[in-house]
TORSE-502722 format. One line per field, with one value per residue (C-alpha): residue number from 1; x, y, z. Coordinates in steps of 0.1 Angstrom, whole numbers, plus 5000, padded with zeros to 4 digits. Last residue first. Layout:
% residues N
k = NUM  ...
u = X  ...
v = Y  ...
w = Z  ...
This chain:
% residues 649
k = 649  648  647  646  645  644  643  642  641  640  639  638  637  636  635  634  633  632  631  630  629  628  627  626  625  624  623  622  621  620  619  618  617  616  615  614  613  612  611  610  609  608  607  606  605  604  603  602  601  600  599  598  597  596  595  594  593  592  591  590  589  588  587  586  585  584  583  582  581  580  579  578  577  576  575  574  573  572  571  570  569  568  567  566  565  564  563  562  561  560  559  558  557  556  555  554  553  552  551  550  549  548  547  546  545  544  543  542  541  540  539  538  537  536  535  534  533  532  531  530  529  528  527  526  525  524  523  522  521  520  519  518  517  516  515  514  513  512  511  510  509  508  507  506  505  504  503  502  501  500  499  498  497  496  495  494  493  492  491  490  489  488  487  486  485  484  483  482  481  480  479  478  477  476  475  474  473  472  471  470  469  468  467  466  465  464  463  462  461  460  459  458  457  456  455  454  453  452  451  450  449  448  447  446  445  444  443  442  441  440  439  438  437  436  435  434  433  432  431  430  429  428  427  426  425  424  423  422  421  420  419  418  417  416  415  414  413  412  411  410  409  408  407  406  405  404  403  402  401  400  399  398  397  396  395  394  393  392  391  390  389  388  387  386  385  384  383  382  381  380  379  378  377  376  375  374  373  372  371  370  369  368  367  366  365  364  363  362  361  360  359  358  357  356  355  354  353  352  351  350  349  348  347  346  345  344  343  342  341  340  339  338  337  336  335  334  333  332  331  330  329  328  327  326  325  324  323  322  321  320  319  318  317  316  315  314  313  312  311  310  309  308  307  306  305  304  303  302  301  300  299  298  297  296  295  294  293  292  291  290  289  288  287  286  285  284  283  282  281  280  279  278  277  276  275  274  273  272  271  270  269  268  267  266  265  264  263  262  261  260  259  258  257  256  255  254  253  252  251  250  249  248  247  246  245  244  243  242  241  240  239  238  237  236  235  234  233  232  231  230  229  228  227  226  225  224  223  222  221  220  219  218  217  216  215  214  213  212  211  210  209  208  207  206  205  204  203  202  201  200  199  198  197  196  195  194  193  192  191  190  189  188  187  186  185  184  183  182  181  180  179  178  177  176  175  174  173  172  171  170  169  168  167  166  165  164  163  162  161  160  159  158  157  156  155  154  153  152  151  150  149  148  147  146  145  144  143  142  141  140  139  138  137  136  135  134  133  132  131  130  129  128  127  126  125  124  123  122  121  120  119  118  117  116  115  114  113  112  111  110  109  108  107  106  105  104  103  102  101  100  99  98  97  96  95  94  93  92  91  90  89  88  87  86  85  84  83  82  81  80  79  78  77  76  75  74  73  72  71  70  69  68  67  66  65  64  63  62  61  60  59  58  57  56  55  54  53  52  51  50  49  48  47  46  45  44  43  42  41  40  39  38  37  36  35  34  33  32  31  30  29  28  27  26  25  24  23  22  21  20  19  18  17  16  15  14  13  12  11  10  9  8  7  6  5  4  3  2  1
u = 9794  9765  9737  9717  9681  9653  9645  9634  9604  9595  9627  9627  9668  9686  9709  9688  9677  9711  9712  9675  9674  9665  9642  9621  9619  9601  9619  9602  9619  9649  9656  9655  9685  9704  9706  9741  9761  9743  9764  9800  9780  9758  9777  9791  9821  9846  9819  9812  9847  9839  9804  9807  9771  9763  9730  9719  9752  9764  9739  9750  9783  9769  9748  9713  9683  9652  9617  9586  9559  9536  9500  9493  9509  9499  9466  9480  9505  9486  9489  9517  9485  9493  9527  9530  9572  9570  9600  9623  9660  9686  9718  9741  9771  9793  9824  9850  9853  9882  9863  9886  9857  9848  9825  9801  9797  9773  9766  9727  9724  9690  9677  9651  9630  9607  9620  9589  9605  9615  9627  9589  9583  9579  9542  9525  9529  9550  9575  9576  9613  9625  9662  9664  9670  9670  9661  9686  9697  9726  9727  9747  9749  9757  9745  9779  9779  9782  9758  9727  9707  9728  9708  9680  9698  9696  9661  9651  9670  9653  9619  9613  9616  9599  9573  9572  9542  9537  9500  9507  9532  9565  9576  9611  9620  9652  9658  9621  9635  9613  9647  9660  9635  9643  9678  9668  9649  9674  9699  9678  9676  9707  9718  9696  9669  9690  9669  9636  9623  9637  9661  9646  9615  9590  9565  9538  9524  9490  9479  9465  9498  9531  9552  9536  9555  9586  9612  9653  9679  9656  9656  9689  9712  9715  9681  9671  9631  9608  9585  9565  9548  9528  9538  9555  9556  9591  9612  9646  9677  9703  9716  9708  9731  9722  9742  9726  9738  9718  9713  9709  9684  9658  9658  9658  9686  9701  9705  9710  9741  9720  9738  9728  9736  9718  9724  9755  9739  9773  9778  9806  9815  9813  9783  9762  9761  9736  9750  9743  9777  9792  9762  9781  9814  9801  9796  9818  9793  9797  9825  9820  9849  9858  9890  9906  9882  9857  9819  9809  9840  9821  9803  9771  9767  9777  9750  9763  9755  9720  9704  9671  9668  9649  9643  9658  9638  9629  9598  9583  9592  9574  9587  9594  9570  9540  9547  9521  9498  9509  9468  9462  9433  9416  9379  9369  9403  9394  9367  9375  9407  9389  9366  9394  9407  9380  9366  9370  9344  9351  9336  9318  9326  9321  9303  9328  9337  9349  9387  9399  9417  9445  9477  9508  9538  9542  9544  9519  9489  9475  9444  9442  9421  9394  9373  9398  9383  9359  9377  9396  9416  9417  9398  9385  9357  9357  9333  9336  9320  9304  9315  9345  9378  9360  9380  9416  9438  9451  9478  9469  9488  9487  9485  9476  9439  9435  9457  9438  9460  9449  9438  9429  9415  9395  9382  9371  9350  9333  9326  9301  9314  9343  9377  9397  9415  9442  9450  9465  9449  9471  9468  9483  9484  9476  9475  9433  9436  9457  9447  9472  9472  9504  9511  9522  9550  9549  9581  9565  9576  9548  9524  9526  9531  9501  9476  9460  9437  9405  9389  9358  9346  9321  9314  9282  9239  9254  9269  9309  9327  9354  9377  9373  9397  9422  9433  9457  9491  9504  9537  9535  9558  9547  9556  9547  9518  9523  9502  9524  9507  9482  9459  9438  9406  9397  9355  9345  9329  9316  9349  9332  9306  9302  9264  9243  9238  9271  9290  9319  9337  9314  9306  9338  9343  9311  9328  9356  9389  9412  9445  9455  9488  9512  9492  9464  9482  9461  9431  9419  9392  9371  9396  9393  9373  9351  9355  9359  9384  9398  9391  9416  9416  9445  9476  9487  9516  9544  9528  9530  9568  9568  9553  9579  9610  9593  9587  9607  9594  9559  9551  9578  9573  9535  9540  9567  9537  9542  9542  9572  9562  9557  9575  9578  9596  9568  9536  9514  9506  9470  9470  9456  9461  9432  9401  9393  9397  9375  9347  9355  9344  9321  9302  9286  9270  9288  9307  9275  9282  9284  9314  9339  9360  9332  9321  9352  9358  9329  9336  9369  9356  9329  9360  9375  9352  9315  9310  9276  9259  9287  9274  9250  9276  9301  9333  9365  9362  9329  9346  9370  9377  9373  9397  9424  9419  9424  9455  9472  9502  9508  9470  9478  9503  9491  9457  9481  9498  9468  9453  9424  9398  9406  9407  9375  9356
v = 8313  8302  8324  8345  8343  8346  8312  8312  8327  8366  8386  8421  8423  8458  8480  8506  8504  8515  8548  8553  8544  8579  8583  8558  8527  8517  8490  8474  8490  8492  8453  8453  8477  8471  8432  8431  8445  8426  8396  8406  8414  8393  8357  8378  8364  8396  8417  8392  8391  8429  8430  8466  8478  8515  8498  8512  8517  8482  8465  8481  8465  8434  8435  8436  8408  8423  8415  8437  8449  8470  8457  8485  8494  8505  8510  8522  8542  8574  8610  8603  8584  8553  8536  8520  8508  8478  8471  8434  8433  8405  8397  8366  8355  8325  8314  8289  8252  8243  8216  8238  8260  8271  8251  8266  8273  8289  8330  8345  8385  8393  8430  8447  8479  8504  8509  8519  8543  8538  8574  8581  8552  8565  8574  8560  8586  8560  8575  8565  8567  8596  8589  8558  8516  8490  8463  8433  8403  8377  8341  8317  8282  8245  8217  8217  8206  8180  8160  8157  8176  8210  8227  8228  8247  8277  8273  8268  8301  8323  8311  8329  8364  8345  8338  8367  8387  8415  8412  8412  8442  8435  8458  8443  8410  8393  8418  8411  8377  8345  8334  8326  8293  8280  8278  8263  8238  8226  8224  8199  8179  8178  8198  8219  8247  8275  8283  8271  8303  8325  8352  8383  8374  8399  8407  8411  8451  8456  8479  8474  8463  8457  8485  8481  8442  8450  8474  8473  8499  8515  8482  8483  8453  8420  8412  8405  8413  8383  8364  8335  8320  8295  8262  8263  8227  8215  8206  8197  8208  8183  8186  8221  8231  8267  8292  8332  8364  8394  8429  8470  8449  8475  8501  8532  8549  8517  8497  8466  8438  8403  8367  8327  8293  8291  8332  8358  8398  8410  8451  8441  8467  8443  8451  8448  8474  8485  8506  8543  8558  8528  8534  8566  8554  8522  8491  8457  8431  8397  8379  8348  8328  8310  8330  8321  8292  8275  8273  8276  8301  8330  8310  8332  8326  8304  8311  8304  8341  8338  8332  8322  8324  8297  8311  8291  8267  8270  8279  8270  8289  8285  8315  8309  8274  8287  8317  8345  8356  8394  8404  8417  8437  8435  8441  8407  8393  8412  8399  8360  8371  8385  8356  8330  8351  8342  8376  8379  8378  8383  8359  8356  8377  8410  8404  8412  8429  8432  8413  8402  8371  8351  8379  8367  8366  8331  8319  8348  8338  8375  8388  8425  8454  8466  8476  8477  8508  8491  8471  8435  8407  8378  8357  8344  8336  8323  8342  8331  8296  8303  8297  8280  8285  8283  8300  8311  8316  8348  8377  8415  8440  8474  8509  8539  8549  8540  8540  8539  8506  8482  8454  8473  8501  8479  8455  8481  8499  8462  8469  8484  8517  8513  8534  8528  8498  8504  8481  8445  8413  8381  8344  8314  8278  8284  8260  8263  8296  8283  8307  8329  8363  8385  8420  8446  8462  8503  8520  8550  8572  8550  8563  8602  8597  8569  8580  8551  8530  8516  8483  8473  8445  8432  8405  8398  8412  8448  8453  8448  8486  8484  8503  8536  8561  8583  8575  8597  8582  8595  8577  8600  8606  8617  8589  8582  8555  8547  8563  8549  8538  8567  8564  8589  8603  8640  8649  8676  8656  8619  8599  8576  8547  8544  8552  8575  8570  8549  8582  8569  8585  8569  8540  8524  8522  8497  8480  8471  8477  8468  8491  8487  8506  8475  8450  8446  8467  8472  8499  8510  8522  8555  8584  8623  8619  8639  8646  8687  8683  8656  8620  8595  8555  8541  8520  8482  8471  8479  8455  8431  8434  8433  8402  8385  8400  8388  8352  8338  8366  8354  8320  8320  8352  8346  8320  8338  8363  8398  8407  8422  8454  8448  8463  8494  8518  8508  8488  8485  8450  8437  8408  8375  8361  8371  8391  8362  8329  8350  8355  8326  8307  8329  8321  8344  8318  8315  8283  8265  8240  8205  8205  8183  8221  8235  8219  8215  8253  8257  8235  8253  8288  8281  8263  8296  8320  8325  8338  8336  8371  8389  8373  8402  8429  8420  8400  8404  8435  8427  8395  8404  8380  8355  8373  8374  8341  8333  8353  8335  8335  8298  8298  8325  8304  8269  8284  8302  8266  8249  8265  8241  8268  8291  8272  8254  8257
w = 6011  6038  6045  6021  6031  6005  6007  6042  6037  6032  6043  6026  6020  6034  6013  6006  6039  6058  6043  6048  6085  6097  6069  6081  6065  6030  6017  5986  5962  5981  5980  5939  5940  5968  5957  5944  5967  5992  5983  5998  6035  6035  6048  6079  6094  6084  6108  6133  6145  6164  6167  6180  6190  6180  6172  6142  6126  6138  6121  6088  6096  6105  6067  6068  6065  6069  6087  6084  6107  6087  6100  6121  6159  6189  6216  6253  6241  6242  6228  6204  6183  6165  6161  6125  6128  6141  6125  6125  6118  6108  6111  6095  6104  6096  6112  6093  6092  6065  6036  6008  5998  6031  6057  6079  6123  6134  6140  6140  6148  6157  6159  6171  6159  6174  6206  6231  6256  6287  6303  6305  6329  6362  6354  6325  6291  6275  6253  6214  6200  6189  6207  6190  6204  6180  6208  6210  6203  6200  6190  6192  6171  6175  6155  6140  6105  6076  6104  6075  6101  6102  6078  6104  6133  6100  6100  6134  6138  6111  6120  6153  6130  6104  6124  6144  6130  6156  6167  6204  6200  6215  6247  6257  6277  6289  6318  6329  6342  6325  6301  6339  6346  6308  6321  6349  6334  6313  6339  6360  6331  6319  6286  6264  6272  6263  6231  6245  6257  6231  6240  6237  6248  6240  6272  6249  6247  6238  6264  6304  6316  6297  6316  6347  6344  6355  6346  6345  6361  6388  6404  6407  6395  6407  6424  6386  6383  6379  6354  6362  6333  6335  6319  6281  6268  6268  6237  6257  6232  6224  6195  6185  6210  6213  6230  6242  6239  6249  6240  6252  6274  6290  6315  6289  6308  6327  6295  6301  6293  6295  6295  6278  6291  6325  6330  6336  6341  6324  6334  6362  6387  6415  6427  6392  6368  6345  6311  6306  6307  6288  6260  6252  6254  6228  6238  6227  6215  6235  6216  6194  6188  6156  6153  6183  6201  6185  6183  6223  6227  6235  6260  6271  6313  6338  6367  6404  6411  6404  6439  6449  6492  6507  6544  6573  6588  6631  6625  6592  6560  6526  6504  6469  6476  6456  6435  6450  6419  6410  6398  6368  6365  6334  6358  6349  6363  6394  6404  6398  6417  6445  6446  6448  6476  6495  6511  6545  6577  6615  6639  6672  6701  6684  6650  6617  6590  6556  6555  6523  6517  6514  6506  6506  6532  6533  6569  6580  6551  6545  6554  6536  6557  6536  6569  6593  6609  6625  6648  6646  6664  6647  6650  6612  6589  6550  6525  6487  6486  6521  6558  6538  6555  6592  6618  6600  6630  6646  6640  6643  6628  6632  6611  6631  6635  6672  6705  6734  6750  6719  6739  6770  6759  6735  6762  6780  6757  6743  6704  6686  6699  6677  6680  6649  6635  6607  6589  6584  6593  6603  6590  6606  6594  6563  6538  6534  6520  6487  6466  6469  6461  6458  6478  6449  6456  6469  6447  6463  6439  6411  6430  6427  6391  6383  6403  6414  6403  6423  6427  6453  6474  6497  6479  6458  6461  6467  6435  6433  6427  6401  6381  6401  6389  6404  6438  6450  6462  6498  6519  6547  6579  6611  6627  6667  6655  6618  6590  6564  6530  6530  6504  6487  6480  6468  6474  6457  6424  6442  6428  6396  6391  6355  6345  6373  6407  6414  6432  6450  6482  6511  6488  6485  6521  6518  6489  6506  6494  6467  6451  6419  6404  6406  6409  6443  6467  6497  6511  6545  6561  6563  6567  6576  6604  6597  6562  6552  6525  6514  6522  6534  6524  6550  6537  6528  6508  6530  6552  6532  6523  6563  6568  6545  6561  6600  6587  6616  6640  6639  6653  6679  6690  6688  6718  6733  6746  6745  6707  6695  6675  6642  6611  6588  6613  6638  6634  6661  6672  6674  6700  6700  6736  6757  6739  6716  6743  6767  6746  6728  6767  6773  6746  6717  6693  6660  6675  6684  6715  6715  6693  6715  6717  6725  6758  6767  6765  6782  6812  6813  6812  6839  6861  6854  6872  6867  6834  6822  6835  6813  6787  6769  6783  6759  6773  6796  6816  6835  6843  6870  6890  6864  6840  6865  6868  6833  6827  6854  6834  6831  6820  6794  6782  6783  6758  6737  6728  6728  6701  6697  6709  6689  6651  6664  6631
């Protein structure tokens, strides 16, 4: 409740700078009117500040004392070029700079509401990245744009609003989304909150990341506000020009100290330094970078007000919005600490020669000239995105996996319980070359592993859990419908690892993937993610080690595809898919005509490809693919249970 009053380190430097006497001489510019009459000079300001600090005094009562403390030594910065301005006092220097890269992702993440046409002023508070096409405000700055009188709340008809995600003093530039749909306005007996989603198109060219929510309020050392403060008669004339030099409506940021984390379960109070116009204005923890609460207002010389972020997620989760939670301890940088940077490029990869060397080796699949045009790079030319045990070669054009490739010791794998997941992009390649989680938001798309969680969890410890760590990057995933019956998809391999029990084989296998992808394949009609696509087929290609006639190990192959062929209405993508998801087991060479994929060794290893001569007939009577497939359906095998597979010779 003291947050101010114990910061000693402020308190030394504006007495070291004779800020305090200046004040005294001239107290008419230092608090509101209604305590002007209490200020006597700066043994008054002492005696108070004792008086508060030992808890004598009420903290929500104006004082001198906070009056003085508040409107000396927590600045609002204007933001330039995307970052702060370097506040004037070392003090913040040294609290700030060294979490200057995470600030500014937030800051990014934070822009004015503006109404069009004929608003005086134009604006009425200011709005944040809540996922990747939600934005949160108050609910009071809600209200001047939204009609609630009848039904749904929607935009009042006449009225366009939008957010401005620059609006920086001495910039003329614009970073402007429209805001389409209200998905949330909270009643006016809860928080003072409200949810709206952008336009889709215009927003998705800002490449705007969400800011995450922690819930961890009560770690933070420091918070700051974001927004964009405007003039405010509410609040003291002088101390404004001072403070914020008569420049209003730009964006700023304005550190300070968390005052009382629980003034109510979902309202906690704070100083810093505030006017009217940051009504909506995110509160985000400065050492992490993440968003803590909600700021809604606040009484001059007293306390501002935020949301809990608890509360905001509890909102928000009942609105479908989902929320980027902040990953605890990715960024948790004190002064004088360097920042924990992850890194990949110690990562080993797919072993082609896990089963054998020569002729038991099992290449990545060679591309074809056409997919070499579209295929990720990394900065050294390279298309291989190397992981703990397992690799990814993407797509560029359609942004997901064209396959991966991943070993299996069957021997030794770790059976872990699956935690939370936390999925990521690879900082390896563009951004533009792979796709987050927008793309399985608000439908009934799974984030389809494409190399199974547990397959690369094997080895030590620590290496275990690393490699389970990288099957959770959005390279490794493609759009899977919820309902899609995987279990004998997931099946095949536990299968096959389980004919290796009686130890007359290698418990070793690979195992590469990949989406079937087609150029009529589903588009998504969400903005920025038209070249994406929905592929309606993927593939598994299973090779181990067997034994030939004469006891001589040899390789064995065996691929396999899976439909979800029963796509609803073109018109939206949100709701997919019947009941018609099927599994088949197909020759490599066969594979290689969907794909355009060279298996190369594959091919002479595969255990199908002599017996499926024989079951063409009874297999395509209960095929029924699309035409475009035909050819390779007539000689496809229905897969119903593990009996029906043809594996070793």
């Amino acid at each position: 409740m003291q947050a101010v009053l114990q910061d000693r380190e402020v308190y030394r430097e504006l007495q070291e700078g004779g800020l305090f006497e200046e004040a005294a001489a001239a107290p008419e510019s230092v608090a509101p009117s209604a305590d002007r009459t209490a200020i006597g000079g700066l043994d008054d300001f002492l005696e108070g500040l004792a008086r508060l600090a030992a808890g004598h005094d009420d903290p929500f009562a104006p004082s001198a004392a906070e009056a003085i403390i508040m409107r000396h030594g927590y600045p609002s910065l204007l933001v330039r070029d995307g970052t702060f301005e370097e506040p004037k006092l070392k003090v913040w220097r040294d609290r700030l700079n060294p979490h200057r890269t995470a600030i500014d992702d937030a800051i990014k993440g934070v822009g004015r509401v503006e109404l069009h046409p004929f608003w005086d002023p134009g604006w009425v508070g200011t709005a944040w990245v809540l996922d990747e096409e939600t934005v949160i405000t108050n609910r009071h700055v809600a209200q001047e744009f939204v009609n609630s009188r009848s039904g749904a709340p929607t935009i009042t008809h006449g009225l366009q609003a939008s957010v401005d995600f620059k609006e920086e003093h001495g910039n003329a530039k614009e970073l402007v989304a429209a805001i389409k749909e209200v998905v949330h306005v909270e009643p006016r007996n809860g928080v003072d909150l409200a949810l709206f989603r952008m336009d889709r198109r215009a927003f998705a060219k800002l490449s705007i990341a969400p800011i995450a929510l922690s819930d961890r309020l009560e770690d933070a050392e420091f918070v700051a506000v974001i927004g964009y403060p405007a003039h405010d008669r509410r609040n003291d004339l002088d101390d404004q020009a001072r403070i914020f030099d008569d420049i209003y409506e730009v964006k700023r940021f304005a550190p300070g100290k968390v005052r009382d984390a629980r003034v109510r379960p979902d309202i906690f109070t704070h100083i810093c330094t505030t006017l009217g116009g940051n009504s909506g204005s995110v509160v985000i923890d400065v050492a992490r970078g993440c968003a803590v609460g909600l700021h809604f207002g606040g009484r001059e010389g007293q306390a501002n007000f935020a949301v809990r972020p608890q509360a905001i997620l509890d909102r928000a989760t009942r609105a479908r919005v989902q929320v980027r939670r902040f990953e605890e301890g990715a960024r948790d940088v004190r002064p004088g600490d360097a920042e924990r940077v992850v890194t990949l490029d110690d990562r080993a990869g797919f072993d082609p020669e896990f089963l054998g060397s020569g002729r038991m080796a099992v290449p990545l699949p060679q591309l074809n000239a056409l997919q070499v045009r579209h295929v990720a790079r990394l900065a050294d030319g390279g298309i291989e995105l190397k992981y703990t045990h397992f690799s990814v070669v993407m797509n560029a054009a359609r942004r997901l996996a064209y396959f991966s490739a991943v070993n299996i010791d069957g021997s030794d794998l770790w059976h872990k319980r699956r935690g939370k997941d936390k999925w990521k992009t690879d900082p390896r390649i563009a951004d533009e070359a792979q796709v987050d989680n927008v793309l399985y938001k608000h439908n009934d798309f799974d984030r389809g592993h494409l190399v199974r969680r547990l397959d690369p969890v094997w080895g030590p410890k620590a290496e275990a859990a690393q490699a389970e760590d990288d099957t959770f990057h959005y390279t490794n995933a493609a759009p899977q419908h919820k309902d899609l019956n995987q279990k004998i998809w997931l099946d095949l391999e536990n299968h096959i690892l389980g004919r290796f029990e009686d130890g007359s084989r290698d418990a070793r296998i690979s195992v590469l993937a990949g989406p079937v992808f087609g150029f009529a394949d589903p588009r998504s009609k969400r903005s920025g993610l038209e070249e994406v696509g929905i592929p309606l087929g993927f593939w598994k290609v299973v090779a181990s080690i067997g034994r030939s006639n004469r006891g001589r190990k040899v390789l064995e192959a065996q691929a396999f595809v899976i439909w979800q062929w029963d796509m609803v209405d073109d018109r939206d993508l949100e709701r997919v898919f019947g009941q018609g998801f099927e599994t088949y087991q197909v020759s490599v060479a066969d594979l290689e005509r969907l794909t355009g994929l060279d298996f190369q060794t594959l091919r002479e290893a595969d255990t199908f490809r002599e017996a499926s001569e024989g079951v063409a007939e009874s297999a395509a009577e209960s095929v029924s693919l699309r035409h475009v497939f035909k050819e390779v359906s007539d000689r496809a095998l229905a897969i119903r249970g593990p009996a029906d597979l043809i594996l070793g010779r």
